[in-house]
N, C-alpha and C positions, 0 to 999 in steps of 0.2 A: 557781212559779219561785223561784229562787235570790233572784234583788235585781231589783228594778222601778225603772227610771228614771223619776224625777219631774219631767215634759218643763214648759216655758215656754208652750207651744201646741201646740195639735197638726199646726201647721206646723215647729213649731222642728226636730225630725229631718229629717238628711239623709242617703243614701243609702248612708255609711257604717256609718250606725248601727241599718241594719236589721236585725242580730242582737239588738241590744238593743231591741225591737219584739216579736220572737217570742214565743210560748208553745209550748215552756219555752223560756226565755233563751238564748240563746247566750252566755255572758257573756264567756269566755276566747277567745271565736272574733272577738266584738268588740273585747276591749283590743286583741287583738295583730295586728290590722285599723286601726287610731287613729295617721295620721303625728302631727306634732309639730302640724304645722300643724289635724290634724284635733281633738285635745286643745284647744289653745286657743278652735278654736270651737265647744265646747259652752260658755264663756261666755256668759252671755244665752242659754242652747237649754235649757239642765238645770239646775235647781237643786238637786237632792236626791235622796234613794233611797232605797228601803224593801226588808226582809227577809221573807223568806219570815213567811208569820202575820202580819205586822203587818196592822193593823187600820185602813180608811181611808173617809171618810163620803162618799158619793158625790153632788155636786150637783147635775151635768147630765152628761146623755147630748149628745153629739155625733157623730154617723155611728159610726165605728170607737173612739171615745174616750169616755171620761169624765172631768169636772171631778173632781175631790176635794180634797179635805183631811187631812192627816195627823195625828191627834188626840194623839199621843206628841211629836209634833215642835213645841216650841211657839215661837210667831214673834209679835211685834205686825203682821205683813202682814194675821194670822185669827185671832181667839179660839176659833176653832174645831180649828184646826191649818194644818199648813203645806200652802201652796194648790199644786196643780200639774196636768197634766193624765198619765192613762197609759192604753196601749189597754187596751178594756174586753176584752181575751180573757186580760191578766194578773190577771183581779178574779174573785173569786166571790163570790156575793150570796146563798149559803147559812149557816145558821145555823151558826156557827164549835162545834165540838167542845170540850167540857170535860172536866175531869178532876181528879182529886183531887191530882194528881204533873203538874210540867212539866220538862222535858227543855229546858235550854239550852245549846248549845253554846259551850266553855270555850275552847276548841285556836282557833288559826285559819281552819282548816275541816275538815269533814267531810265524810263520804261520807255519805248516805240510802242504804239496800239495800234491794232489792225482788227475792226470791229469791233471795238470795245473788250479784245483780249489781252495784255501787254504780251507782248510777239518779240520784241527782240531789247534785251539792255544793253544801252551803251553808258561811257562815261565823259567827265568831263573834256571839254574840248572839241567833243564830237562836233562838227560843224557841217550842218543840209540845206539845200534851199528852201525856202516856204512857198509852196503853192496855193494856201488860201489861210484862212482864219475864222475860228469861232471865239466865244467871251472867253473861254477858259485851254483851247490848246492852237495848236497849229499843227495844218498839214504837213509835210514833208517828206519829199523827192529823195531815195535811197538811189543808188548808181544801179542798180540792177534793174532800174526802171519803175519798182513798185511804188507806192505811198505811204506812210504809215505819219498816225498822228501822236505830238507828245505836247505835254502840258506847259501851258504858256509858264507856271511858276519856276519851271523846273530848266529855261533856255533864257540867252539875253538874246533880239532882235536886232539885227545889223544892217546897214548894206554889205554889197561884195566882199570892199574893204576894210568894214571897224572893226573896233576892238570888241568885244566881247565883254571887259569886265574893266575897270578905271586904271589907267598906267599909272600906278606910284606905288613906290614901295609897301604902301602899311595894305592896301588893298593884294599886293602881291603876297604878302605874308599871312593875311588873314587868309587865303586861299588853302593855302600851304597847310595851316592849321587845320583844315575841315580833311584832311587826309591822316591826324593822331591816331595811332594804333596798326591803321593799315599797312599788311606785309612788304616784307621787300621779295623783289622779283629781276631775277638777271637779267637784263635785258627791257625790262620793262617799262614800258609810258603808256600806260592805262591805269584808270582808275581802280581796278584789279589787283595791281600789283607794281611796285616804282623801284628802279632802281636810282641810286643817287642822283643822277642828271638826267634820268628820263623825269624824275621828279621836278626837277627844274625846267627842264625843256618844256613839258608841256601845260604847266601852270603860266610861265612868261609867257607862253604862247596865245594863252585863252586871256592875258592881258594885252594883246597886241604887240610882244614882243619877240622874236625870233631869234633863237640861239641853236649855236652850234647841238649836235646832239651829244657828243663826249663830251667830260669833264674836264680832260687836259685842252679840248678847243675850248669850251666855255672859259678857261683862265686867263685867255687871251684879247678875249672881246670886252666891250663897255669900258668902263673909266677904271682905271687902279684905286684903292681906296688906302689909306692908312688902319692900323688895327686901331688906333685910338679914335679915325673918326668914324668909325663903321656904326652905318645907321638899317635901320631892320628891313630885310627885302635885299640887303645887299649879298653876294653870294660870297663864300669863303672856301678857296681850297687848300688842299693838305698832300704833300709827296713825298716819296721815298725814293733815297739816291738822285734827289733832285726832279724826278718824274711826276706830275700831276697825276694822282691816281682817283682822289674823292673829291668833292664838292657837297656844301651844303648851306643854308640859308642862315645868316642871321635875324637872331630873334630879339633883341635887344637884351640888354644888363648883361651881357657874356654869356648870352646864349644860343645854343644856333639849333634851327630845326634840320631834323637828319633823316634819309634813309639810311639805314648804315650798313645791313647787310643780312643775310641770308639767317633765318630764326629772331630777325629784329624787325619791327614795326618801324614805323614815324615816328619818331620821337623829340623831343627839346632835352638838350643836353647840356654841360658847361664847358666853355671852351678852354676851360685851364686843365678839365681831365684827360688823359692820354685812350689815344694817340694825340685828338687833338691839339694839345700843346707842344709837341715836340714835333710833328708835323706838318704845322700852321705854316703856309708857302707865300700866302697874299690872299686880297679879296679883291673883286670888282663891283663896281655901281652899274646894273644895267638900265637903270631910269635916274634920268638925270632931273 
């Protein structure tokens, strides 16, 4: 599937969110399924999401679920990775597929095609092996074993290890930007839907950079920055009673790109208007 919800229990779903349950996902059948009131309560139900291919260790089996851990996602809750439970029919427990080339998608999303039908969308980040090549797309190795091909324009070409898309701030922000308008989503790091530091997390990430998945550990990693030298791509957060609760991008000239929060898109905002400014806790450079 597309993006696996990383649930609190496997009582935490409720009846709205049986599309996000399925294999394969319903993903867009469920956002647009979600009142106001149904958003706010996946607080405390969801804490996180994984992409197609991500890789996750599995602890306990429960009836229809599985315990895991998310080993890219890293959190002081697990030295292992970040804890959650998802049903066990979005997991394969087959030896993941290698390759000397991987395929990550650069755009905000794409199609997967499987006979010239687009058969499954994912989004940025998604990251598969390439099993062959034509002029205009690549094969690619799904975990489930299948194939499906996506268009050369729409992925950047790597080994194992690269980066995806150029480590430096202005490349990290123009990224950033190709997400305006797009809703906020609790829990979210998918192209779908971003909550503040899924936002961040998985944009660094398709730059070659890895960062914690919360916001209050994102405030801890990379360089300290001063507010006066803060240069665009560098991240800014904001706390209450002392507590890191948000994070978001600056954008240069005093402004910072934001998920902000539930009935709010992406947006570039000014960091003198509130809360912003009476919030402002510090920022970090995560490319030096």
């Amino acid at each position: 599937m597309s993006v696996a919800t990383l649930w609190r229990s496997p009582s935490a779903p409720r009846a709205v969110d049986g599309p996000a349950l399925a294999s394969p996902v319903r993903l867009r059948e469920w956002l647009a399924g979600l009142s106001w009131n149904d958003q706010y309560g996946l607080i405390g139900r969801a804490d996180s999401q994984m992409l197609l291919g991500d890789r996750v260790l599995v602890l306990a089996l429960n009836g229809a679920w599985a315990q895991v851990v998310v080993p890219d996602q890293a959190t002081p809750q697990d030295p292992r990775g970040y804890p959650g439970w998802v049903p066990v029919r979005q997991l394969t427990g087959g030896a993941p597929v290698t390759a000397d080339e991987y395929a990550t998608v650069i755009t905000p999303t794409s199609w997967l095609v499987r006979g010239g039908a687009a058969t499954l969308e994912v989004g940025l980040g998604t990251r598969l092996p390439v099993l062959g090549r034509t002029a205009t797309t690549a094969r690619v190795g799904l975990p489930s074993g299948d194939q499906m091909d996506v268009s050369l324009m729409d992925v950047a070409l790597t080994s194992a290890s690269g980066a995806a898309l150029p480590k430096s701030g202005a490349a990290v922000l123009a990224t950033a930007r190709t997400f305006l308008g797009l809703r906020y989503l609790w829990a979210g790091t998918s192209a779908f839907g971003y909550d503040c530091s899924g936002l961040m997390y998985t944009i660094f990430k398709a730059h070659g950079v890895l960062l914690p998945r919360d916001a209050q550990d994102q405030a801890v990693v990379g360089t300290p920055v001063a507010k006066q030298s803060l240069q665009p791509g560098d991240l800014v957060f904001f706390a209450a009673g002392g507590v890191v609760h948000h994070v978001a991008m600056y954008a240069g000239s005093g402004m910072l790109l934001d998920s902000p929060d539930i009935g709010k898109g992406v947006q570039v905002v000014s960091m003198s208007t509130e809360p912003y400014a009476s919030e402002f806790s510090g920022a970090r450079r995560m490319i030096s």
